[in-house]
Backbone as CSV, one residue per row, in Angstrom:
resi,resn,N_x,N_y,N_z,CA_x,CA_y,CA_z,C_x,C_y,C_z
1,UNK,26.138,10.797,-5.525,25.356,9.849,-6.282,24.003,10.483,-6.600
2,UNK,23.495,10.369,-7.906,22.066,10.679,-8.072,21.026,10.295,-7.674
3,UNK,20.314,10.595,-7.804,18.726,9.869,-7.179,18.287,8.906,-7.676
4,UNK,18.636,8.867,-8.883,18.681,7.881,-10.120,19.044,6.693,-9.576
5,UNK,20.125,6.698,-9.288,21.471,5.425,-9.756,20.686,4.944,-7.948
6,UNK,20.902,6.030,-7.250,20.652,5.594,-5.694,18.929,5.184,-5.481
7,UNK,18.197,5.326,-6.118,16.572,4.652,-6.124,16.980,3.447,-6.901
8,UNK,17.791,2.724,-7.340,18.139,1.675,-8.408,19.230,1.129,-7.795
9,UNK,19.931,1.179,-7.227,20.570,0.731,-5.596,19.752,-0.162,-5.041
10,UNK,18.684,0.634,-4.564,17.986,0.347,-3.477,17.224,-1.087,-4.535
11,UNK,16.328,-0.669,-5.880,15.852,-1.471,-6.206,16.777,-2.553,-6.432
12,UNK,17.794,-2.973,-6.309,18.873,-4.006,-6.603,18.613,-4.339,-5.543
13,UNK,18.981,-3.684,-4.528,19.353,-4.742,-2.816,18.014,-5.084,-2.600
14,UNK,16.603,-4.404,-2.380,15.494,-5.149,-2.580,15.568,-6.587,-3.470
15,UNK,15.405,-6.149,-4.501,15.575,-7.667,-6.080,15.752,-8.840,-5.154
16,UNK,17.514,-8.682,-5.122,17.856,-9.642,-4.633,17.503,-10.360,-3.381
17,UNK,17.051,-9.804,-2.319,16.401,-10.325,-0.965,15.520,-10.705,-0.854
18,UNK,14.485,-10.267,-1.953,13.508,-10.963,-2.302,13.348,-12.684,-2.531
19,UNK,14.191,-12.820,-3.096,14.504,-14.503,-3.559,15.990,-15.048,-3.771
20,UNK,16.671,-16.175,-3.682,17.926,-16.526,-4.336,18.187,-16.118,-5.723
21,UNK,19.142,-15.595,-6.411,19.459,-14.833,-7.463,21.059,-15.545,-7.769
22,UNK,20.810,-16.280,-9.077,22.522,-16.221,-9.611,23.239,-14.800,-9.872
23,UNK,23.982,-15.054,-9.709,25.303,-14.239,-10.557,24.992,-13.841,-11.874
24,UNK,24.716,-14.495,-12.676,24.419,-14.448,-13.786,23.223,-13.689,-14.268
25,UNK,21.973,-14.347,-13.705,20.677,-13.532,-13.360,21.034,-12.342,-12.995
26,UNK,21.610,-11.829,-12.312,21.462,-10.734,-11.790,22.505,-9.851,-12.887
27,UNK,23.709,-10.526,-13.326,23.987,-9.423,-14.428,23.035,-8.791,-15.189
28,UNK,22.640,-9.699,-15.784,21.547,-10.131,-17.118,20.697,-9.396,-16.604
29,UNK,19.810,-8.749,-15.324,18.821,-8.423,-15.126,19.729,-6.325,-15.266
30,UNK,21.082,-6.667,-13.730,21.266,-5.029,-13.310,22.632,-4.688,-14.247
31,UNK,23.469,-5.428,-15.003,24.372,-4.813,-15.219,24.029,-3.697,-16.686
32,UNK,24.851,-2.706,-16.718,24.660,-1.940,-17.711,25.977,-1.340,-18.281
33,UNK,25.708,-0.795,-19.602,27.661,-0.568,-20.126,27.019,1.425,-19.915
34,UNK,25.991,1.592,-19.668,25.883,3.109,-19.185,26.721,3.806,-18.498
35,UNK,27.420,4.489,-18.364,28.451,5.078,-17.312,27.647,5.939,-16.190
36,UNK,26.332,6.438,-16.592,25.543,7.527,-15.880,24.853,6.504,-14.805
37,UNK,24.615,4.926,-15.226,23.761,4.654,-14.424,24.926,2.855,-13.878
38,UNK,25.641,3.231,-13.310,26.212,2.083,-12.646,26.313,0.925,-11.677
39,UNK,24.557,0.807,-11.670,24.089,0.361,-10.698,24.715,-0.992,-10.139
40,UNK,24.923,-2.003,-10.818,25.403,-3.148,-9.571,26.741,-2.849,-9.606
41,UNK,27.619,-2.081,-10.177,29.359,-1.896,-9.949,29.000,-0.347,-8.662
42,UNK,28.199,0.267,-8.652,27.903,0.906,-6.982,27.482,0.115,-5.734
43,UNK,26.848,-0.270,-6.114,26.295,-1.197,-5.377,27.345,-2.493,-4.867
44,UNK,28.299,-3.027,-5.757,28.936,-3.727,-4.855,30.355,-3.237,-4.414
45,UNK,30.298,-1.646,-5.169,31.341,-1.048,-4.191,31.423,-0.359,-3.196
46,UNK,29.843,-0.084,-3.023,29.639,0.154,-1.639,29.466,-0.721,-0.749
47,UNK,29.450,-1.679,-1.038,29.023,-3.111,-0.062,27.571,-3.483,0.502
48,UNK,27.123,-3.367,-0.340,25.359,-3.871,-0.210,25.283,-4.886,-1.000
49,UNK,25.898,-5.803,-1.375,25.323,-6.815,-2.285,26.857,-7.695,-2.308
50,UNK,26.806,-9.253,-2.091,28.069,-9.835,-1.867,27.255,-11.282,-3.168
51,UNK,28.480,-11.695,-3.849,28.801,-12.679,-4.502,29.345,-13.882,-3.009
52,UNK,28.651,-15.128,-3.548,29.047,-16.291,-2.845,28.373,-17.657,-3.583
53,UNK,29.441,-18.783,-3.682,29.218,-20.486,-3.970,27.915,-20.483,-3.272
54,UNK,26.908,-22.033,-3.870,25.950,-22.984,-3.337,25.792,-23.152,-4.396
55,UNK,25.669,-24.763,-3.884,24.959,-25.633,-5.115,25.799,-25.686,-6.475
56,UNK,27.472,-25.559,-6.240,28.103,-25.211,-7.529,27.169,-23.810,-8.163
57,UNK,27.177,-22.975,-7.648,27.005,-21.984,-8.306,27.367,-20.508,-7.608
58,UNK,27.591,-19.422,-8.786,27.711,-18.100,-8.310,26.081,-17.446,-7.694
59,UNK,26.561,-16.909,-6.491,24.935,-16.242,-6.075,24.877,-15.123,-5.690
60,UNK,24.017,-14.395,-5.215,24.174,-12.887,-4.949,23.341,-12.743,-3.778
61,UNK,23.729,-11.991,-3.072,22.447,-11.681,-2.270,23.284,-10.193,-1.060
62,UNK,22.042,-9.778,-0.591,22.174,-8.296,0.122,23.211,-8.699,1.433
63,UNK,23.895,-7.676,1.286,25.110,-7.953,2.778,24.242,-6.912,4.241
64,UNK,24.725,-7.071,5.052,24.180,-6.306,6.192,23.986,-5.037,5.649
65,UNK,24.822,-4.559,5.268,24.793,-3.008,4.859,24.128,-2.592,3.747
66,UNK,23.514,-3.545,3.225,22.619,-3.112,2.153,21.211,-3.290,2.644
67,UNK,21.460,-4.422,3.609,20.144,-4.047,4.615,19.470,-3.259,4.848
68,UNK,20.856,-2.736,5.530,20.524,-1.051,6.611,20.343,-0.065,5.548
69,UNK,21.048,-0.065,4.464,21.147,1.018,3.392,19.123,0.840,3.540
70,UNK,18.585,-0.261,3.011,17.411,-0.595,2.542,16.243,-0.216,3.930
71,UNK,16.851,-0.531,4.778,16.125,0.093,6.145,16.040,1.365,6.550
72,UNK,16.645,2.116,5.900,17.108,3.378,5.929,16.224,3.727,5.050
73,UNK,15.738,3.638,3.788,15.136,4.517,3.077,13.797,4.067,2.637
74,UNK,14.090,2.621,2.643,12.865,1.263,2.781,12.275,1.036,3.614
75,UNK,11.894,1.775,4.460,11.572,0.446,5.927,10.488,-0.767,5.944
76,UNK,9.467,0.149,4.808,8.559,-1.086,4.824,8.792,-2.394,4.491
77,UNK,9.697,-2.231,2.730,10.391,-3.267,2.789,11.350,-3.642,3.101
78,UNK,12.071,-3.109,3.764,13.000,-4.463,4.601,12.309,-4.876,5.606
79,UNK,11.526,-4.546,6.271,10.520,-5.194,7.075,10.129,-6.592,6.312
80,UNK,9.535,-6.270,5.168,8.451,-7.314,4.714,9.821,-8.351,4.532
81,UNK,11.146,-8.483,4.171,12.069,-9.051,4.160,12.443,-9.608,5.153
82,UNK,12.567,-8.871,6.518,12.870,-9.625,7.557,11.728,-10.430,7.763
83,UNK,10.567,-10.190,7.707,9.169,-11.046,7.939,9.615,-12.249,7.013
84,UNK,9.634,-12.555,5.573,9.817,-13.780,5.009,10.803,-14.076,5.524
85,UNK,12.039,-13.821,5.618,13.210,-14.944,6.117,13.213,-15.239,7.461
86,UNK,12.576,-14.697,8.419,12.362,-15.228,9.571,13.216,-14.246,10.578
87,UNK,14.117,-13.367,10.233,15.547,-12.593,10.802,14.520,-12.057,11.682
């Protein structure tokens, strides 16, 4: 993976942990028809980012492993992440 696509990873699993995010939103914000830069179809095939219902709706948000992915190269922010949600 490039540095590219993998700094844009990271900014995805950040995005989303930041706040609740539709499905939709989040196409509209990460999806792209680029082939070089595949960021949320990497991202949820590596398993950092999971689709799930509330509120009748599609939502998105960071799975454990996008956590750690994010703790791993982030620490500050996933820190500041675990600080707002209370984890």
């Amino acid at each position: 993976m490039t540095n590219t696509v993998e700094n844009l990873i990271l900014d995805l699993v950040e995005w989303v942990g930041r706040r609740d995010r539709t499905y939709r939103e989040t196409l509209d914000a990460w999806r792209t028809s680029c082939p070089r830069l595949p960021v949320w179809e990497d991202a949820t095939d590596r398993g950092f980012v999971e689709t799930f219902s509330a509120d009748g709706q599609v939502r998105v948000r960071p799975t454990p492993a996008g956590l750690a992915f994010l703790r791993e190269h982030r620490p500050q922010v996933h820190e500041e992440l675990e600080d707002r949600s209370g984890r």
